[in-house]
Backbone as CSV, one residue per row, in Angstrom:
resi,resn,N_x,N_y,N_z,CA_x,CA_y,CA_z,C_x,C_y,C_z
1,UNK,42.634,248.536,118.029,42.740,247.183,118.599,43.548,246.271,117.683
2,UNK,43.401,246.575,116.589,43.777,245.635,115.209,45.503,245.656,115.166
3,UNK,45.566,247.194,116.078,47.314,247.372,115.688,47.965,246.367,116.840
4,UNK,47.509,246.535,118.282,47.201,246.244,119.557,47.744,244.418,119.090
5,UNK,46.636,243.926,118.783,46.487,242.762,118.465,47.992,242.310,117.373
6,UNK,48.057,243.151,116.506,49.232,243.080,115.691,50.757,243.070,116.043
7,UNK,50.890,244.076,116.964,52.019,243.781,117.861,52.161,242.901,118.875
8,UNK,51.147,242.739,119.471,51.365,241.361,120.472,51.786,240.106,119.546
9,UNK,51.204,239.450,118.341,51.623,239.032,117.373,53.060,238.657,117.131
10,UNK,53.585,240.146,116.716,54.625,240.091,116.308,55.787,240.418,117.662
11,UNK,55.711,240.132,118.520,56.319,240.075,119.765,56.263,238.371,119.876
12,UNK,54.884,237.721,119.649,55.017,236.577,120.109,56.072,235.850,119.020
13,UNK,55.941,235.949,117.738,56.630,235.453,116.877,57.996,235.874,117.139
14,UNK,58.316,236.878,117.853,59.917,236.864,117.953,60.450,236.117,119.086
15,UNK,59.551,236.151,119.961,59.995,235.418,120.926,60.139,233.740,120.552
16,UNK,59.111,233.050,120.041,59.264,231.559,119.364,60.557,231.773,118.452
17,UNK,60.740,232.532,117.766,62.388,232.424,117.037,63.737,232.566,117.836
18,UNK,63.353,233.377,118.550,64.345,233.169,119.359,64.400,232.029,120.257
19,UNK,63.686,231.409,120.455,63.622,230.253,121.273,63.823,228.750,120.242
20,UNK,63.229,229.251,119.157,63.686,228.461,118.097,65.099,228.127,117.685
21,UNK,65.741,229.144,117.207,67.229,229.728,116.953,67.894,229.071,118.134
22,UNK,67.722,229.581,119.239,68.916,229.563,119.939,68.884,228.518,121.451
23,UNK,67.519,228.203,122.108,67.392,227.336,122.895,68.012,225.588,122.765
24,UNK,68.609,225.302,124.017,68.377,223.738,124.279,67.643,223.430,124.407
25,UNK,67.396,221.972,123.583,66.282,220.900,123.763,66.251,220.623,122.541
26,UNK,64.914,220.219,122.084,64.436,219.455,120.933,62.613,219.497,120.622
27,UNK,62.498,219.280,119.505,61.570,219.107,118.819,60.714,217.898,118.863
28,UNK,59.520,218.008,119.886,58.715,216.871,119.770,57.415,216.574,118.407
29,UNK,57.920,215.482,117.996,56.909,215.189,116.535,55.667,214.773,117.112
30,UNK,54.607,215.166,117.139,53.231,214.786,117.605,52.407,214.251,116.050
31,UNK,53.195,214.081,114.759,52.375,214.603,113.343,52.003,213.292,112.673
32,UNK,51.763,211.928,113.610,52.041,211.067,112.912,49.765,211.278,112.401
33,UNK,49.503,210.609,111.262,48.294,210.806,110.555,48.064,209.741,109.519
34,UNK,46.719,209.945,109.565,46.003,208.940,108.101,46.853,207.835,108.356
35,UNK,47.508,207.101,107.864,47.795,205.644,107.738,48.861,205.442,108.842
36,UNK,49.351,206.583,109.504,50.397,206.134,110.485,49.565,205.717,111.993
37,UNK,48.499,206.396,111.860,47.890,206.465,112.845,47.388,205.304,114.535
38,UNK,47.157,204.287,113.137,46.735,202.932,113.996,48.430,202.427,114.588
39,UNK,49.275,202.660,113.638,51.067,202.456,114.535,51.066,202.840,115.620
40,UNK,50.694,204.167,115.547,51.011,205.124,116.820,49.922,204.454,117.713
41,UNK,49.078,203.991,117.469,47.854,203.536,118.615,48.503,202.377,119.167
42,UNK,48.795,201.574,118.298,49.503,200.530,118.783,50.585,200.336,119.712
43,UNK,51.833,201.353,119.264,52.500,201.311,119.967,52.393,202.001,121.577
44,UNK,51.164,202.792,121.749,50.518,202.926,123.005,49.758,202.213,123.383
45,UNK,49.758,200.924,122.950,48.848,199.981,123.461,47.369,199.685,123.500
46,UNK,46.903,200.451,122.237,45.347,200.551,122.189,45.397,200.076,120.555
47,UNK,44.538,198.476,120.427,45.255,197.368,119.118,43.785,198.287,118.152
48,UNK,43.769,197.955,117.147,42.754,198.084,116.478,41.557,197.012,116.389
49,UNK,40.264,198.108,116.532,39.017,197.357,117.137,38.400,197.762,118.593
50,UNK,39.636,198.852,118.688,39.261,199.676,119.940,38.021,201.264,119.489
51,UNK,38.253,201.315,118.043,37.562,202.492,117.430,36.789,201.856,116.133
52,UNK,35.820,202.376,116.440,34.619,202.033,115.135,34.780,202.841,113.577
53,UNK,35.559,203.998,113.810,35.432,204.667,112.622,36.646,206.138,112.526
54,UNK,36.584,206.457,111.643,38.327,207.393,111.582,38.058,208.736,112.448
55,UNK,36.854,208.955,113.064,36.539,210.033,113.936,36.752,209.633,115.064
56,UNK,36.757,208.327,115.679,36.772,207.817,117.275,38.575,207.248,117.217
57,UNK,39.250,206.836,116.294,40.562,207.065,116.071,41.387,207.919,116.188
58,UNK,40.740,209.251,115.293,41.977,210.467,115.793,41.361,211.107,117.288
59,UNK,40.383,210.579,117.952,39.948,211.100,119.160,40.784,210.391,120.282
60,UNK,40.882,209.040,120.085,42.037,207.992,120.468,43.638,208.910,120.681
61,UNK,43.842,209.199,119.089,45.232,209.702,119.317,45.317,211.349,119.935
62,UNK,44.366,212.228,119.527,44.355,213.469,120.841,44.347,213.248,122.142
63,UNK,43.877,212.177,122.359,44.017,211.915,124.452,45.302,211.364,124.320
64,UNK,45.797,210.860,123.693,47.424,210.733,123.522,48.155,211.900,123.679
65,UNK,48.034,212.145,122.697,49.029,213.697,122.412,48.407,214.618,123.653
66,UNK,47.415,214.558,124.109,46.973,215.541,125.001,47.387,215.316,126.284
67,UNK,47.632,214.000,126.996,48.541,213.561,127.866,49.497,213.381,127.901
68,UNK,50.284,213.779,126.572,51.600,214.070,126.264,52.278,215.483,127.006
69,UNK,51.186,216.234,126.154,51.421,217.649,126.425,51.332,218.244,127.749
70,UNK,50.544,217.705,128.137,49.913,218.320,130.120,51.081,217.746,130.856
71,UNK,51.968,216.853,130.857,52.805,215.966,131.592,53.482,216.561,131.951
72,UNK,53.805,216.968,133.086,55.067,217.843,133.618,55.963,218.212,132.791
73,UNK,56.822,217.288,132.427,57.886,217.249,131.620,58.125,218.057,130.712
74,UNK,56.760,218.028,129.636,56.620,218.651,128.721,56.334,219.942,128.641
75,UNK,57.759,220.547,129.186,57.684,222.040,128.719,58.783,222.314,128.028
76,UNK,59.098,223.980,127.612,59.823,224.566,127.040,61.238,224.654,127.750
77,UNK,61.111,223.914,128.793,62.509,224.018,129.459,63.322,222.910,128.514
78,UNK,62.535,221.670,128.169,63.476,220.839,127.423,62.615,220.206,126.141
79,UNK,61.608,220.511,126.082,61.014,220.317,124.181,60.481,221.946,124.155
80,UNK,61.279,222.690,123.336,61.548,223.618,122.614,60.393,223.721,121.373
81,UNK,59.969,222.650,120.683,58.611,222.914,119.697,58.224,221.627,119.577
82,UNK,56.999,221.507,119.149,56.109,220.223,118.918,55.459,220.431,117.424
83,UNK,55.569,219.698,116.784,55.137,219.189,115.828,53.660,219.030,115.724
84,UNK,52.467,219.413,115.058,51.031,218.744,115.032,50.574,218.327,113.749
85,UNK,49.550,217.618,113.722,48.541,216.873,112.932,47.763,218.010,112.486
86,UNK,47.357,218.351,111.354,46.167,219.422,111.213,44.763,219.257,112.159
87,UNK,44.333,217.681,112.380,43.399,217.941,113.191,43.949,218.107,114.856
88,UNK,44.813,217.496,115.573,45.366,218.223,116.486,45.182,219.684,116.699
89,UNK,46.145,220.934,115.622,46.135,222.030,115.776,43.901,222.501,115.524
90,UNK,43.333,221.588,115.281,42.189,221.999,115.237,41.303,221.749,116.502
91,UNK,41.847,220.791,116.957,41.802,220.227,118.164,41.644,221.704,119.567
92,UNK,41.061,221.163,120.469,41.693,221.756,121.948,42.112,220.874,122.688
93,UNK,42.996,221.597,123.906,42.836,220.880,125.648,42.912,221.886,126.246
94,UNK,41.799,221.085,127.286,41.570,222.143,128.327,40.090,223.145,128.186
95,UNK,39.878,222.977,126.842,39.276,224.003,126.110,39.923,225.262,125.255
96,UNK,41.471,225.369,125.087,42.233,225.985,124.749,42.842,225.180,123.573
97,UNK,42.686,226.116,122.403,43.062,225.226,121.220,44.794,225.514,121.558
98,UNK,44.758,223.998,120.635,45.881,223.017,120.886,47.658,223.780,120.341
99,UNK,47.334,224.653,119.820,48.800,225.339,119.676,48.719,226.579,120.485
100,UNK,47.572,227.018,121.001,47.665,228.336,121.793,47.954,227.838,123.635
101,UNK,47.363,226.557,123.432,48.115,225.785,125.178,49.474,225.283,125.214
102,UNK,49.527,225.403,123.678,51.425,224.739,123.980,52.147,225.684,124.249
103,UNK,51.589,227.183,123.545,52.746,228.466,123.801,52.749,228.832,125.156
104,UNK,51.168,229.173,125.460,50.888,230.024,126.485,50.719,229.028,127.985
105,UNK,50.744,227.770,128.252,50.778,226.721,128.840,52.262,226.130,129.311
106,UNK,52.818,225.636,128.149,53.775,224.659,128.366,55.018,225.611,127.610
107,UNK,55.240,226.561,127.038,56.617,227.261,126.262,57.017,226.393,125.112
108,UNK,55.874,225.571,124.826,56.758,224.702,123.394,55.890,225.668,122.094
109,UNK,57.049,225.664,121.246,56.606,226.630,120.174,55.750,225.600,119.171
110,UNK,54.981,225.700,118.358,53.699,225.058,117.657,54.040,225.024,116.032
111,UNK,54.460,223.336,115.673,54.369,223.915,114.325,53.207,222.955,113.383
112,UNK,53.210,222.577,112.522,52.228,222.138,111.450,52.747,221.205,110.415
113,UNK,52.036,220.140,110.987,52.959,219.355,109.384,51.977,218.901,108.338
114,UNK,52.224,219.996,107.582,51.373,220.639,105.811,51.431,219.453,104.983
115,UNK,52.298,218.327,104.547,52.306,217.788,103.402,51.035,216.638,103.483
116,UNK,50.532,215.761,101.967,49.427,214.994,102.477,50.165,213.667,101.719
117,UNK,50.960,213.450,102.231,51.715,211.863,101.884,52.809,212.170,100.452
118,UNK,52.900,210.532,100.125,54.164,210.628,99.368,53.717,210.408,97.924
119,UNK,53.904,210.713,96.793,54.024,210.088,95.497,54.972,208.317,95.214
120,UNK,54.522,208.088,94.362,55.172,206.703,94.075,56.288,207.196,93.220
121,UNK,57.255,205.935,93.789,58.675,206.088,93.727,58.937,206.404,92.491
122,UNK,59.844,207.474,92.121,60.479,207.552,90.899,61.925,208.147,90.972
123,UNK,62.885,207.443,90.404,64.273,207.880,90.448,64.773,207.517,91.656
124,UNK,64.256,206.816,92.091,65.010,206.168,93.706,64.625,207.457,94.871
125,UNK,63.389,208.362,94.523,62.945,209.475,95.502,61.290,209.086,95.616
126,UNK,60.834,209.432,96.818,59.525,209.980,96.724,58.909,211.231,96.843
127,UNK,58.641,212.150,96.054,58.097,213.253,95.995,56.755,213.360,96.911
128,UNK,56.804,214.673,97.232,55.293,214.870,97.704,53.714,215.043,96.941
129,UNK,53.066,214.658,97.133,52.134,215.173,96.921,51.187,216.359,96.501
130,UNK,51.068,216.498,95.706,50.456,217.782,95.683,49.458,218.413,96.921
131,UNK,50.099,219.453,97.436,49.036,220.052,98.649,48.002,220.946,98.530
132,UNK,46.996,219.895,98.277,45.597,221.285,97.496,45.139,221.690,98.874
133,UNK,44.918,223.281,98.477,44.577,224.412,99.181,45.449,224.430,100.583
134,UNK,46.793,225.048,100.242,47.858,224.972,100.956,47.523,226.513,101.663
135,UNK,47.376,227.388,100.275,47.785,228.744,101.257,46.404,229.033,102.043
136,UNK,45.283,228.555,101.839,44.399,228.415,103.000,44.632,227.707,104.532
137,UNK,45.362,226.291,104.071,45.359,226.158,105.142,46.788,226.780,105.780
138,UNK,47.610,227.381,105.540,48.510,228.488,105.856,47.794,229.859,106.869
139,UNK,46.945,230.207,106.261,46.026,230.901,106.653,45.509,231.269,107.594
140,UNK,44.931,229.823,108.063,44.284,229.392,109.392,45.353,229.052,110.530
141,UNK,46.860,228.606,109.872,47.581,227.996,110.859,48.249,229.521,111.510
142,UNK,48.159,230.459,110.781,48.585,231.597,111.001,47.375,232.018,112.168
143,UNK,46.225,232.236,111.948,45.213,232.868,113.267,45.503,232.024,114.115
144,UNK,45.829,230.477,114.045,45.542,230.102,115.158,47.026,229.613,116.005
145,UNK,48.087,230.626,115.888,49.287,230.890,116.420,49.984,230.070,116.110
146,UNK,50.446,228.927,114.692,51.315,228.369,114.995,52.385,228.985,114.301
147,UNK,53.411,228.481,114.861,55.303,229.283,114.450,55.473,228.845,112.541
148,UNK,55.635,227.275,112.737,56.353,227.271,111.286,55.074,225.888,110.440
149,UNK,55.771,225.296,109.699,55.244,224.207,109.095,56.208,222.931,108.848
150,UNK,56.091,221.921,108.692,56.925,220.659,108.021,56.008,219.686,107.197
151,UNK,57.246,219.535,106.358,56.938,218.354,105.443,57.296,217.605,104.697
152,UNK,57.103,216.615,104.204,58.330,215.164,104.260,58.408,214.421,103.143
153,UNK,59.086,214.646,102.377,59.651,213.514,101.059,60.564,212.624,101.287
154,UNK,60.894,211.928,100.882,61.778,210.551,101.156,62.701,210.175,100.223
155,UNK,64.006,209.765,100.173,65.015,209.647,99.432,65.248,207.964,99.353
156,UNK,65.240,207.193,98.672,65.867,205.905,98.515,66.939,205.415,98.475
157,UNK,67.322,205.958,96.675,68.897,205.764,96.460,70.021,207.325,96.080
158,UNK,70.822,207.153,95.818,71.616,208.349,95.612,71.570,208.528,94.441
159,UNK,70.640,209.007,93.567,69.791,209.376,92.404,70.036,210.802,92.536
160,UNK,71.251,211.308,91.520,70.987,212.622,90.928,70.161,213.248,90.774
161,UNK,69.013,212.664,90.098,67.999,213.119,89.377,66.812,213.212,90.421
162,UNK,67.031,212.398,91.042,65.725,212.296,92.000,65.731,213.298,93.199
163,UNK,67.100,212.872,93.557,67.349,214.537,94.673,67.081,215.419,94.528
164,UNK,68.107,216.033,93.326,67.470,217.028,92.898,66.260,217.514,92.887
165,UNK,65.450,216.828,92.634,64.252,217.177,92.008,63.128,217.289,93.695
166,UNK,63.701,216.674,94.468,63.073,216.447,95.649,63.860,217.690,96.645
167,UNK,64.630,218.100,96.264,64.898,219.594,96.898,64.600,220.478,96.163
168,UNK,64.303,221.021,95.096,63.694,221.835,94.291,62.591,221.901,94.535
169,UNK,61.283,220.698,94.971,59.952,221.102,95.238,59.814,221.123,96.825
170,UNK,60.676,220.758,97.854,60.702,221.733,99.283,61.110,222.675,99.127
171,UNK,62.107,223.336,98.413,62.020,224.747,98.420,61.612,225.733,98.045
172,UNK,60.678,225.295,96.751,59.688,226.378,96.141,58.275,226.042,97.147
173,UNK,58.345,225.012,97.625,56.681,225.315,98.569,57.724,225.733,99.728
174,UNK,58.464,225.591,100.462,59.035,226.411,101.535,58.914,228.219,101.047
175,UNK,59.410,228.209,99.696,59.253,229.776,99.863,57.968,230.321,99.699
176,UNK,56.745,229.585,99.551,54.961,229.702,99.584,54.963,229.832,101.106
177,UNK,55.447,229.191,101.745,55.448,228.853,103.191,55.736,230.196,103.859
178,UNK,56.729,230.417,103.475,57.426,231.919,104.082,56.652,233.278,103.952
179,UNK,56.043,233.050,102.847,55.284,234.395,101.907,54.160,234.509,103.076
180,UNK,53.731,233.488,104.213,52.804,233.425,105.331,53.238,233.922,106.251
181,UNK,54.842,234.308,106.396,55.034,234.462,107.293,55.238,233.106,108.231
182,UNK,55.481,232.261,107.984,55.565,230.870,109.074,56.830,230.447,108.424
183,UNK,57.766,229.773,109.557,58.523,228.577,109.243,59.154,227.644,108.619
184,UNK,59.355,227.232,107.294,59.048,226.070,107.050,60.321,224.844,107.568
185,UNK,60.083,223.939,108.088,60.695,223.027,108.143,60.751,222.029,106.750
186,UNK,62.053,221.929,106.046,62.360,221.082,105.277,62.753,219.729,105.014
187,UNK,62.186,218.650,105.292,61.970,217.047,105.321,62.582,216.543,103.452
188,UNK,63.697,216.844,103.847,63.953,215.215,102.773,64.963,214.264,103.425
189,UNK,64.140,213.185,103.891,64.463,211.907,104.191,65.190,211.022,104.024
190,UNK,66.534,210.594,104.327,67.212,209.691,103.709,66.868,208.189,104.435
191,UNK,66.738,207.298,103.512,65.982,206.049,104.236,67.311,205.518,105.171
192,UNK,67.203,205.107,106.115,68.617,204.336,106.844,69.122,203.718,106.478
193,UNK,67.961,202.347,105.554,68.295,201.203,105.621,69.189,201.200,103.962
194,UNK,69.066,202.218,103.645,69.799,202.020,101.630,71.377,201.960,101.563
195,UNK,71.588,200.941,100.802,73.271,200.714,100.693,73.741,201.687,100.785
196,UNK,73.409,202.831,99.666,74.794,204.062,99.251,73.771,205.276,100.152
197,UNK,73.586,205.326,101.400,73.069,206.232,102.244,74.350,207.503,102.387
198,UNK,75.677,206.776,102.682,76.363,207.742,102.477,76.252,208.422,101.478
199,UNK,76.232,208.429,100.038,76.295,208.805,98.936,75.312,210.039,98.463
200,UNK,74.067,208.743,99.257,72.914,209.979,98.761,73.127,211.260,99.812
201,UNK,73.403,211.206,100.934,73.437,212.725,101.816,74.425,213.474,100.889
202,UNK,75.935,212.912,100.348,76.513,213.764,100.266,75.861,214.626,98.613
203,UNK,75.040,214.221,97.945,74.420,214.576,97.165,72.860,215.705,97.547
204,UNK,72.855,215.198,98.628,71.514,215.782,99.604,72.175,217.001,100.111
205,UNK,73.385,217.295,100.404,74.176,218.386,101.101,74.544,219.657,100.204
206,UNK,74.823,219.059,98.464,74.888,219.347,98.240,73.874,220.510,97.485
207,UNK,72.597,219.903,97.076,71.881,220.233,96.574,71.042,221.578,97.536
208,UNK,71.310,221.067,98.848,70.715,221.933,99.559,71.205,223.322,99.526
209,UNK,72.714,223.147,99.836,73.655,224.424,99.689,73.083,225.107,98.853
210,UNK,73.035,224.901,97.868,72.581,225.327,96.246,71.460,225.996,96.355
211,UNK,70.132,225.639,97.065,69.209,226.418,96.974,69.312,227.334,98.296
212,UNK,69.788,227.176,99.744,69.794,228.037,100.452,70.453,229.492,99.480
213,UNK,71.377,229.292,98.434,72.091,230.481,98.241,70.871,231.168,97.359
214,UNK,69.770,230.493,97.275,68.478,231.552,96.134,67.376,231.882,97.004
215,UNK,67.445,231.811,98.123,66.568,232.916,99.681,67.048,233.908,99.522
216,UNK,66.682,234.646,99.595,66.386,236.297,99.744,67.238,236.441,101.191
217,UNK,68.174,237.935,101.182,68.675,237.905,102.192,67.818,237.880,103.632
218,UNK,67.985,237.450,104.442,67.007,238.020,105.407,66.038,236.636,105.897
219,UNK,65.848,235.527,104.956,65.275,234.550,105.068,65.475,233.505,105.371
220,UNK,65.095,232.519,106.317,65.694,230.982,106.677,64.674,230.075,106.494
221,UNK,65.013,228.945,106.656,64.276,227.343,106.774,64.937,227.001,107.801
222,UNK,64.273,225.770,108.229,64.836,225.021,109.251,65.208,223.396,108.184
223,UNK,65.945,222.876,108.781,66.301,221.443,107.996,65.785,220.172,108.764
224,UNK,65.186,219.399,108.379,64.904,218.075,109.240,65.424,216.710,108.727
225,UNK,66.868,216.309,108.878,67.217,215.163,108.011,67.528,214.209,109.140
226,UNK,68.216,212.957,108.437,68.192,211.651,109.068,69.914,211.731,109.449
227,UNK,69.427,211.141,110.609,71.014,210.864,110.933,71.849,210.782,110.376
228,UNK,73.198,211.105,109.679,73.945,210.981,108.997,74.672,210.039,109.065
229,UNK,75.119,209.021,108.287,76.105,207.953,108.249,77.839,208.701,108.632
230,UNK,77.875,209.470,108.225,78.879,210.486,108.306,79.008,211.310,109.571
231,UNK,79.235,211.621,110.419,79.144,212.686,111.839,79.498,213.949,111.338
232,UNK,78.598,214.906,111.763,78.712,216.045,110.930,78.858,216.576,110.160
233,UNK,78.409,215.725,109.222,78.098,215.656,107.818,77.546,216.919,106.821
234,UNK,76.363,217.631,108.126,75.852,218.397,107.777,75.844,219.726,108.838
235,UNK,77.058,219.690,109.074,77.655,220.611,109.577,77.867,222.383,109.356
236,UNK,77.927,222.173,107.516,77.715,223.194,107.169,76.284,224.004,106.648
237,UNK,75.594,222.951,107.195,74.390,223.843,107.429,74.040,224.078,108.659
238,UNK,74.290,223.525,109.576,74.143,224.049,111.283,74.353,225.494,111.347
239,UNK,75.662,226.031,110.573,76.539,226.878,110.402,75.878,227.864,109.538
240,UNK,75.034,227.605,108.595,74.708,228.447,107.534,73.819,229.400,107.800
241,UNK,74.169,231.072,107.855,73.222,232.048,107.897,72.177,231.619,107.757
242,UNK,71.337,231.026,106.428,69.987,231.246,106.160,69.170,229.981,107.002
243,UNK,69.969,229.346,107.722,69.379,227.944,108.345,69.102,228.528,109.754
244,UNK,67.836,228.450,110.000,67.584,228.413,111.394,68.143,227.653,112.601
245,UNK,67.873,225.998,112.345,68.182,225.105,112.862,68.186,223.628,112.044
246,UNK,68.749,223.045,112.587,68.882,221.791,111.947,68.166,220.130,113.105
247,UNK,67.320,219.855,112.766,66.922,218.916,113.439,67.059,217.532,112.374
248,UNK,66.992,216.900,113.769,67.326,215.045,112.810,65.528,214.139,113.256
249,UNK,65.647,213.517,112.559,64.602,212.796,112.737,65.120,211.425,112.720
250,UNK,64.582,210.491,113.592,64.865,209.001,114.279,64.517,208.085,113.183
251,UNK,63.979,208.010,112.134,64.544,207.611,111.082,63.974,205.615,111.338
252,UNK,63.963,205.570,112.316,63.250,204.211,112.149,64.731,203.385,113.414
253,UNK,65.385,204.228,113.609,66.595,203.439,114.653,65.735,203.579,116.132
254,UNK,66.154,202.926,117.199,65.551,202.665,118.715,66.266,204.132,119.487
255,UNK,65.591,204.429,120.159,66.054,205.628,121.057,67.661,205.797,121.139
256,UNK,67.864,204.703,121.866,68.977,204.333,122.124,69.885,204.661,121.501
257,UNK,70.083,204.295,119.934,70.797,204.050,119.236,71.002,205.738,118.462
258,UNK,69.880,206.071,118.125,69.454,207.543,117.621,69.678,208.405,118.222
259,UNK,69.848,208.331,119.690,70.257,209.419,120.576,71.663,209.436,120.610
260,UNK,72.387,207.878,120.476,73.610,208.124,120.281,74.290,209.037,119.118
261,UNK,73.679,208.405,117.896,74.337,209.277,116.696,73.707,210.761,116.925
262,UNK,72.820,211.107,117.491,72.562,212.403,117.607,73.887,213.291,118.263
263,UNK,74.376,212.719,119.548,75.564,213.638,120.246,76.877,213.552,119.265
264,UNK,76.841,212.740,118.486,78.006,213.059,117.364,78.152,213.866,116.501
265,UNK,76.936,214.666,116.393,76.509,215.217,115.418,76.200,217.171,115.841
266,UNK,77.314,217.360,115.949,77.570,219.173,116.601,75.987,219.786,115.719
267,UNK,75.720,220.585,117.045,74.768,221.704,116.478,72.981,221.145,115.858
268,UNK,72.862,219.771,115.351,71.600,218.994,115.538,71.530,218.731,117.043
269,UNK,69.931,218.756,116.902,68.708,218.711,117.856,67.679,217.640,117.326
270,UNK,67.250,217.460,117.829,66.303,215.813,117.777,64.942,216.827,117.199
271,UNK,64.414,215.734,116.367,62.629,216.491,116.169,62.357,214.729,116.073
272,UNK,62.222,213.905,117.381,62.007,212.477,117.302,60.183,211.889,117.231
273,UNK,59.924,211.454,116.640,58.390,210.912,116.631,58.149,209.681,117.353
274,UNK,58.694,208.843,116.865,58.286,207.081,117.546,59.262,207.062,118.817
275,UNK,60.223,207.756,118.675,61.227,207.798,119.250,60.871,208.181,120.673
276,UNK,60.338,209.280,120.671,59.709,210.604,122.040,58.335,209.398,122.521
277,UNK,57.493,208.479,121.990,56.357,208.287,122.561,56.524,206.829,122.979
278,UNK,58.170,205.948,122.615,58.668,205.178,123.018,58.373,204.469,124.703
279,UNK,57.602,203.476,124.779,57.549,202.974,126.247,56.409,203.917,126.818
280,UNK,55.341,204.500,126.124,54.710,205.088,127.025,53.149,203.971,126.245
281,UNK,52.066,203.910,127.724,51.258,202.835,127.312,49.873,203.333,127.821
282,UNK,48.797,202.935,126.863,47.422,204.331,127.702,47.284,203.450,129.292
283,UNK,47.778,201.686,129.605,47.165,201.315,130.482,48.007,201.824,132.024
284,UNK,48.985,202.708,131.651,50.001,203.566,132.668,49.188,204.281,133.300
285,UNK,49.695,204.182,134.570,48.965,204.982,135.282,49.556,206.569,135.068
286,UNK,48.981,207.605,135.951,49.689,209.229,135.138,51.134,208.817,136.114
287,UNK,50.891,208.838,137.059,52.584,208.530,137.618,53.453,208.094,136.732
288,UNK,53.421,206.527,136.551,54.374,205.855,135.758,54.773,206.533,133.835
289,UNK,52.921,206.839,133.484,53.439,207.861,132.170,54.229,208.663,132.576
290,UNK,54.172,209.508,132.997,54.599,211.029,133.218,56.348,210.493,133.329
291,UNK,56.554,209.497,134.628,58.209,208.731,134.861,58.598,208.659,133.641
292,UNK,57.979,208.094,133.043,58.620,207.427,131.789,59.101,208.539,130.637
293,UNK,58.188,209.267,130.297,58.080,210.424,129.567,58.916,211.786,130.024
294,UNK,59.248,212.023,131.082,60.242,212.692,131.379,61.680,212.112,131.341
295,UNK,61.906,210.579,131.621,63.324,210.185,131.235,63.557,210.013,129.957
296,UNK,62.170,209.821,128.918,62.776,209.760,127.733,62.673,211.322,127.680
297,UNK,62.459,212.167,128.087,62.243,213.730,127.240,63.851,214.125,127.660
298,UNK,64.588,213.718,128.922,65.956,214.443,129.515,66.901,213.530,128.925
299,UNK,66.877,212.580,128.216,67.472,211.388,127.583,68.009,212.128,125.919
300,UNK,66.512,212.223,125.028,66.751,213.120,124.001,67.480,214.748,123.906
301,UNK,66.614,215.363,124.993,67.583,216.848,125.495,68.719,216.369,125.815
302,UNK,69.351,215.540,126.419,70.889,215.467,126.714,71.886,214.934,125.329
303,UNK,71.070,214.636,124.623,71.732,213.770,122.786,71.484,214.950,122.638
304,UNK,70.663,216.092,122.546,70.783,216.906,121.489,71.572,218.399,121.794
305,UNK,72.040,218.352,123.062,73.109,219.462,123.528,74.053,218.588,123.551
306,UNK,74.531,217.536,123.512,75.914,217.200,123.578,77.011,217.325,122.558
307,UNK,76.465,217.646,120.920,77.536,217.618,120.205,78.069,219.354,120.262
């Protein structure tokens, strides 16, 4: 049974890569947590004072995300993977835990976003956090079917020192990541709003190159950066053997605007958060959600096949 079980497994995992790799659409971020949380409530229209305590809060944001997910729209025809919260993926709907209804339900592949916030600023970067008991929870994200992982450091200024140093520790926990067998999606962040934004990517581009060439043949990451000030900027990683895919993240710009620089940008795909849950409100009825949520879902899919 054990082998049985093992190959179905590893059938399912090829199939999410390949759908990973090579499908249209985009990456829905479901991962917002801990302090982002009451944002995200907000911007669905439920203010704080609606929940007594941090258990009736993230219960708040699962009927979110869970009426996200059930919505017509939301399938694998045009969001390709979703992003979760650790308690999400701990989560069910339906009674079907929450990454085994996205595969076997809706075709969106399931990933995990591992990191637990940022360190205070140093060198114009924010580092991550230390992630205690990572390869456990690796572990669990593995039984309970999800594809890859993400996780997110933040860049300020175009700091040598700080880049550096902020791609050196995604890629040694990316290659912990891999040793699971999962995914990892790589998050370093360039803030929008920083004068020398150009500067720092082209320092961010570089650094990256640099460590894709110390993967083992045979091995990839996926990339998750910010729009580029530059259009195809990061082009040569779209391109690069060991890169799976390259997704952008909305970065704090309006749909609108983010979807634009997205079609300039050959070979990126959207992995949008505020962006994807934009205009949707709990006091909607399912009609008008669902309207809404499918024009923004064919809105982002059309930015992210156009370049």
């Amino acid at each position: 049974m054990a082998g049985i079980d093992m190959a179905v497994k590893t059938s399912v995992n090829e199939a999410m890569a390949k759908q990973m790799a090579q499908k249209a659409g985009f990456i829905a971020a479901l991962d917002q947590s801990g302090g982002s949380t009451p944002k995200a409530l907000r911007q669905y229209g439920i203010e704080e004072g609606a929940w007594s305590n941090d258990e009736e809060m993230y219960g708040l944001i699962h009927q979110m995300r869970a009426r996200i997910i059930k919505s017509p729209a939301f399938t694998g025809e045009k969001v390709i993977g979703a992003i979760l919260f650790e308690r999400t993926m701990d989560a069910s709907i339906d009674g079907i835990p929450t990454a085994e209804y996205l595969w076997t339900k809706r075709g969106v592949v399931p990933f995990l976003k591992v990191d637990k916030g940022l360190e205070a600023a140093k060198d114009g970067v924010q580092m991550m956090k230390p992630i205690t008991g990572l390869d456990a929870l690796l572990e669990r994200a593995v039984a309970k079917g999800i594809f890859g992982t993400k996780m997110r450091a933040v860049i300020d200024a175009a700091n040598p020192a700080g880049i550096a140093a902020i791609v050196a520790q995604q890629f040694e926990i990316g290659k912990q990541i891999l040793a699971h067998g999962l995914m990892p999606i790589i998050e370093p962040e360039v803030t929008i709003t920083i004068a020398d934004k150009a500067e720092a990517e082209d320092i961010l581009l570089a650094e990256i190159l640099k460590h894709l060439d110390t993967l083992p043949a045979g091995q990839q990451v996926m990339l998750k950066l910010s729009l580029p000030t530059k259009a195809n900027q990061y082009k040569a990683l779209v391109d690069h053997p060991k890169v799976m895919r390259v997704v952008a993240l909305s970065g704090g710009y309006s749909r609108t605007e983010a979807c634009q620089k997205l079609a300039a940008n050959t070979g990126m795909i959207a992995s949008f958060s505020r962006a994807t849950t934009e205009g949707l409100s709990a006091k909607q009825s399912d009609a008008d959600f669902d309207k809404v949520l499918a024009e923004t879902i064919t809105t982002i899919c059309d930015a992210s096949t156009a370049g």
